[in-house]
N, C-alpha and C positions, 0 to 999 in steps of 0.2 A: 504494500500500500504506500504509496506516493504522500507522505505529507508536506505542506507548507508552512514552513517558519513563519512566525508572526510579522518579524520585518519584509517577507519576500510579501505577504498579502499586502501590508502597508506599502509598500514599491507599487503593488500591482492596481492600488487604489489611487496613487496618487500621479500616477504616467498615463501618458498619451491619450488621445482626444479617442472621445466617449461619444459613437453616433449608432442609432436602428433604423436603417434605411438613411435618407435625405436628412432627418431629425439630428440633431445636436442634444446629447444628451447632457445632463448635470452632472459638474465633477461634483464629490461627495469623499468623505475621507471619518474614520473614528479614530476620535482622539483620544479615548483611553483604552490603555492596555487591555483590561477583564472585559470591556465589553467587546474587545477586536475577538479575545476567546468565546468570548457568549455566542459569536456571530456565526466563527470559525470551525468550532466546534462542539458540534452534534452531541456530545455528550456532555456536555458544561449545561450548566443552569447558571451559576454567579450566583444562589443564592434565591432568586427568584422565583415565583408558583409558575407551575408548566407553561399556564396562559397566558401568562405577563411572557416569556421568554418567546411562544409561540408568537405573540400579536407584535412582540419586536423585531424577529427576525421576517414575519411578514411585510413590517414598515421600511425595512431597510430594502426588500426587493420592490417595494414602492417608489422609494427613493431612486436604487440604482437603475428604475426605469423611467425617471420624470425627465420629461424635457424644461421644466420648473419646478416653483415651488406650486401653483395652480395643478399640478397632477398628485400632491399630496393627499389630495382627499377632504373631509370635509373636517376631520377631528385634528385638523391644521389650525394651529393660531398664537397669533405672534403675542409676546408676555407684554405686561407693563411698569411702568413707573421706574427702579434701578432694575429692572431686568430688561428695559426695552428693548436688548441687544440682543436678545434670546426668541425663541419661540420653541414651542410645542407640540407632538404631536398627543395622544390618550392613548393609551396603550387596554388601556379597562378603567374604571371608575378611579382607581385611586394611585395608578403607577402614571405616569408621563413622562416619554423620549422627549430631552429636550436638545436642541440645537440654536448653533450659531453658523453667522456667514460669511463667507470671505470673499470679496471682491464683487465687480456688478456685470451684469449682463452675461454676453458667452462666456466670462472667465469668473462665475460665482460661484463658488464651492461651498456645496452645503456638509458641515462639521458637526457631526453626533458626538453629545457631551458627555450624558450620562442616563441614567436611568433616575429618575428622582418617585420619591411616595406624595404626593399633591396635600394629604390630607398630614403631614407631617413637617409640614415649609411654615417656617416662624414668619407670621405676617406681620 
């Protein structure tokens, strides 16, 4: 069995232009280590309930098919106040992938942060 080293996937998220068909797709990159393994590998949880890891690794092949942030879906949306630089997707009622962005247009690279608990964030 062929595995991939955590840096060789991070190489392989972070090189050459990303198109399906005519389409320009989103670069997109994860920035922490345990979640590149949550992603990576099939038999990691990180800790999380099946469903939470299920609905994450399903947002990330949402992700790595958008030609934006408009193909995220609808449980997309950007944070407020000191977080404005952030946004969200809902993973299930009380987990939420959150992300940042890097750069505009053809060169905006959407960066998964973390896994956060919604109902556990000091307001």
């Amino acid at each position: 069995k062929h595995e991939l080293k955590y840096f060789e996937l991070r190489n392989l998220l972070l090189t050459g232009d990303r198109q399906r068909g005519s389409l320009r797709l989103m670069k997109w990159r994860i920035r922490d280590d345990s979640l590149l393994k949550l992603w990576a590998d099939p038999g990691c949880d990180g800790g999380f309930p099946p469903a939470v890891v299920k609905a994450f690794r399903k947002h990330i092949q949402r992700i790595d098919g958008a030609t934006d942030t408009r193909d995220f879906g609808g449980r997309f949306e950007r944070l407020k106040h000191d977080r404005s630089h952030q946004s969200s997707m809902r993973l299930d009622r009380r987990w939420r992938l959150i992300l940042e962005f890097e750069g505009r247009g053809a060169e905006q690279t959407a960066v998964i942060v973390g896994i956060e608990d919604y109902h556990r964030r000091e307001r």
